[in-house]
C-alpha positions in Angstrom: 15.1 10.6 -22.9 12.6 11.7 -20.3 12.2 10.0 -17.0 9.9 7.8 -16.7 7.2 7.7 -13.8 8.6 4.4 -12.8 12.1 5.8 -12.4 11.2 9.3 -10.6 9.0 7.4 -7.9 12.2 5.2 -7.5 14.8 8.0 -7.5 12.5 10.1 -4.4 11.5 6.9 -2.6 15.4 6.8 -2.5 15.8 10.1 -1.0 13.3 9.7 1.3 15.0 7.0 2.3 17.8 9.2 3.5 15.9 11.3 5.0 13.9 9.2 7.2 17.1 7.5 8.3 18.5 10.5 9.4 15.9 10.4 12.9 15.7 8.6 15.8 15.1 9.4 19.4 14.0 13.0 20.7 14.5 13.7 16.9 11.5 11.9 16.1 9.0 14.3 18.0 6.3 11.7 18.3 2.8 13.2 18.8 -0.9 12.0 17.9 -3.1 13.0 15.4 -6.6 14.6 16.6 -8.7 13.2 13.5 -7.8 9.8 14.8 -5.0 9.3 17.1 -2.2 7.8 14.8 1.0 8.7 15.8 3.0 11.2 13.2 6.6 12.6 13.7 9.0 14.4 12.7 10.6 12.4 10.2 6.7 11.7 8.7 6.3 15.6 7.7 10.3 15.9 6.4 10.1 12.3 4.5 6.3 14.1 3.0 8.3 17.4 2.2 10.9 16.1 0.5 8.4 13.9 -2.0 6.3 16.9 -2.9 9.5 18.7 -3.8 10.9 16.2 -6.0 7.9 15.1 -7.8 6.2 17.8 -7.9 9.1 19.7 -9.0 9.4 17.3 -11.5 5.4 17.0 -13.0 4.0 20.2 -11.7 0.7 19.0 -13.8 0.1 16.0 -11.5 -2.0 15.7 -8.3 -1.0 15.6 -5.1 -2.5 12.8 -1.9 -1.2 12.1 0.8 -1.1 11.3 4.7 0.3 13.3 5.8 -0.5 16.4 3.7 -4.1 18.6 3.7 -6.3 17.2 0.9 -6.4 19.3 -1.9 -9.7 19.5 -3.8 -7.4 20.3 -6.9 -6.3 17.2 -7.3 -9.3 15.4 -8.9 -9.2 18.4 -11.5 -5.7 16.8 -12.7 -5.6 13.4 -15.1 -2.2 12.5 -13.0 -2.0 12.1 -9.5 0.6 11.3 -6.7 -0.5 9.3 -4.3 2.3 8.9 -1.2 2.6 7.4 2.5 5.3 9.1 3.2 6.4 6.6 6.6 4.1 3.6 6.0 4.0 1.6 9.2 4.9 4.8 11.8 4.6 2.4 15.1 7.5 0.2 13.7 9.5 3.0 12.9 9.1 5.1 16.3 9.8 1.1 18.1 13.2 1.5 16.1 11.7 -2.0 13.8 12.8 -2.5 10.2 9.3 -3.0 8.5 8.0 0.3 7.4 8.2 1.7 4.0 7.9 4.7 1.5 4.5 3.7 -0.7 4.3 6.2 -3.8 2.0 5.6 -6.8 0.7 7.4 -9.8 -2.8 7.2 -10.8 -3.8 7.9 -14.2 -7.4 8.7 -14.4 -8.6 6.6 -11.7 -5.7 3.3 -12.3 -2.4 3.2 -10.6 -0.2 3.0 -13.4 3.8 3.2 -11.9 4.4 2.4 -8.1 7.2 1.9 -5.8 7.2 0.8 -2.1 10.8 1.0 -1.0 11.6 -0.8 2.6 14.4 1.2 3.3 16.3 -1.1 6.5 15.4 -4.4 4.8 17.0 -3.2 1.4 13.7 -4.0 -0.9 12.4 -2.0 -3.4 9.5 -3.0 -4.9 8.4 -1.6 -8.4 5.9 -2.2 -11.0 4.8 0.0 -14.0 1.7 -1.0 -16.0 2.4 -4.0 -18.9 6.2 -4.0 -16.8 5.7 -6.6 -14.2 6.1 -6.5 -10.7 9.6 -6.8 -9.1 11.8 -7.3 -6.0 14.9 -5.5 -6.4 14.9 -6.2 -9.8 13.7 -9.8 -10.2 9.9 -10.6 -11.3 7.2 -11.6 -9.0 4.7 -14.2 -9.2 1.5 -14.5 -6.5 1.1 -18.1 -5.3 -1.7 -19.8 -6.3 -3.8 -21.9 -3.2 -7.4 -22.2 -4.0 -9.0 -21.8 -0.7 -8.9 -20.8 2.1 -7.9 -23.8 3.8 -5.0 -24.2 1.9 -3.5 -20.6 2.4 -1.5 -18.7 4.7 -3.0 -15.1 5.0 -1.5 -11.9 6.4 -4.7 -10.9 8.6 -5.8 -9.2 12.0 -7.2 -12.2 14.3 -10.5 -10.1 14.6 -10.9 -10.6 10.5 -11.1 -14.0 11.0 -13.6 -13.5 13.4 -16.9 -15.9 12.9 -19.2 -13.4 12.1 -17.5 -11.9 9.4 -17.8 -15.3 7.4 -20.4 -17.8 5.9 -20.5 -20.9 8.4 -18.5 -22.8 9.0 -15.4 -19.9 9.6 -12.6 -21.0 7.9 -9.2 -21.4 10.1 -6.1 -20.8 7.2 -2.9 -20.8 8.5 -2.3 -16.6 10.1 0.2 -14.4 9.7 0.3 -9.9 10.5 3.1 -7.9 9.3 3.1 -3.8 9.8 2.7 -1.6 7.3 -0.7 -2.1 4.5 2.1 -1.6 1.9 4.2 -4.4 2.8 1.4 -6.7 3.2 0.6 -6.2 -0.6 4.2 -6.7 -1.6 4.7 -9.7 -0.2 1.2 -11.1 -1.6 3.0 -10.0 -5.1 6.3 -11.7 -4.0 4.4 -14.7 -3.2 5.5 -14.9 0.4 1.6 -15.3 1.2 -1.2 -16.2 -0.7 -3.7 -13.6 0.6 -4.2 -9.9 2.7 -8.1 -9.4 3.5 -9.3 -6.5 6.0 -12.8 -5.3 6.9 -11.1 -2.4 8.3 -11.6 1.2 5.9 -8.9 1.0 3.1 -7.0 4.8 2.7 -5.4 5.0 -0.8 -2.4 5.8 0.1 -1.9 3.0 1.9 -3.1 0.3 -0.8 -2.2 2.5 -4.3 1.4 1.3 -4.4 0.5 -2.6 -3.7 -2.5 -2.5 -5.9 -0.1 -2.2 -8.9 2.0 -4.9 -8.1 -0.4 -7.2 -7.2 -2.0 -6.7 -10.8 1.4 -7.0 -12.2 1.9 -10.2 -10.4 -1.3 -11.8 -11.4 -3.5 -11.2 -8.9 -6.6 -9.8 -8.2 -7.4 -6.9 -5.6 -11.0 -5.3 -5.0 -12.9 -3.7 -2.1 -15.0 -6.4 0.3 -17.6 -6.3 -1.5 -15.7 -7.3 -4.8 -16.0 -3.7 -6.4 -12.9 -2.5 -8.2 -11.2 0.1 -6.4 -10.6 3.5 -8.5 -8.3 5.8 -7.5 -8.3 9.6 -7.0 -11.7 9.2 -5.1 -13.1 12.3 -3.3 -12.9 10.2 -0.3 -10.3 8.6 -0.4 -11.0 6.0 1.5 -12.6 2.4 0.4 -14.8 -0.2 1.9 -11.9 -2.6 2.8 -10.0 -5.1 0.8 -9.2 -8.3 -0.1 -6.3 -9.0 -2.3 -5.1 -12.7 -3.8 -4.5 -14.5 -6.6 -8.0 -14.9 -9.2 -9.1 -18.0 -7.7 -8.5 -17.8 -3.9 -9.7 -14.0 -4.2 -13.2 -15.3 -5.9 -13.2 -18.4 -2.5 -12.6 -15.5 0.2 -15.7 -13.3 -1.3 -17.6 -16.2 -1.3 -17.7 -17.1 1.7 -17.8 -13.8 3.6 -21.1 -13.0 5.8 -24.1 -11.4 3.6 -24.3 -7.8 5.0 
């Protein structure tokens, strides 16, 4: 039997893995990008080589995105497309931190439809396939369900909760961050927290992977402005985010400032 998208994304996100484990130190080569001043290493461009190889290697048909390679035009030519952060969450990796991940997706005209985001030195790998369910090293995911605001513990930068981003009065839910876009979206799916919002431009490869498991899990995950978020754009890039389960996703939106 042929392999499945599911199980290819899982078998490179493991040998990226490897790879990315093999650098530390002087290895790591840290410099900063001049489009806008990220840091990118060694181990970013060698973790990105290795997934092109192996999946495109293995569906030579499919597009190719992401962050750390040159866009290629062709890519919105091709029904299929890759969409990879090869090192998602570089600052905790360069500070020697566990939470950073591989985030690899497919996108099948426009939907994510198999996705993987591996956290390689807490030993979780997420996975979800369309009509599959979302998991956590194999056992299903659920989002929670608060109903507002008030009742929910977000994973947010302090300036999103800023008062003049919302309606009056602001609401104050209980605040959490994590590193690493990813991450946040897996543990929204896991049910860890009940919402990630940011007002902060969304790239795809940083929110392909979690958008699929947060559908899988039951919730609901749209730019700002409540738009569904279609992948493959020619931008790739989307007017933030805000992710949660149907209810508490329809009370954030409602209460944001009109724009």
């Amino acid at each position: 039997m042929p392999e499945s998208d599911l199980a290819l994304l899982i078998r490179a996100a493991r040998a990226a893995a490897e790879v990315a484990l093999g650098y530390s130190g002087d290895l790591l080569n840290v410099r900063h990008k001049a489009a806008d001043g990220s840091p990118v290493t060694d181990a970013d461009i060698a973790v990105n080589d290795t997934l092109q190889r192996i999946l495109m290697d293995a569906r030579p048909d499919y597009g190719w995105l992401s962050e750390e390679s040159a866009n290629d035009p062709a890519r919105q030519d091709a029904r299929r497309v890759f969409i990879v952060d090869p090192i998602d969450g570089t600052r905790s990796f360069i500070g020697g931190g566990d939470v950073w991940a591989h985030a690899l997706a497919v996108a099948d005209e426009g939907r994510v439809t198999a996705a993987v985001v591996l956290m390689p030195q807490l030993d979780r790998l997420f996975s979800a396939e369309t009509g599959g369910g979302a998991h956590l090293n194999g056992e299903l995911l659920t989002v929670r369900v608060a109903q507002t605001l008030e009742d929910a513990h977000v994973l947010a930068t302090k300036p999103a909760l800023a008062p003049e981003r919302w309606q009056a009065p602001a609401p104050a839910p209980r605040r959490s961050y994590r590193p690493a876009m990813a991450y946040q979206l897996a543990l929204v799916a896991q049910g860890r927290f009940d919402a990630v919002f940011s007002f902060r431009r969304a790239w795809e490869w940083d929110i392909a992977a979690g958008a699929l498991l947060l559908a899988e899990a039951g919730a609901v995950m749209t730019d700002i402005q409540g738009r569904s978020i279609r992948f493959n754009a020619a931008e790739p890039r989307h007017n933030g985010l805000v992710a949660a389960s149907p209810t508490l996703h329809g009370d954030i939106l409602g209460r944001l400032a009109r724009t």
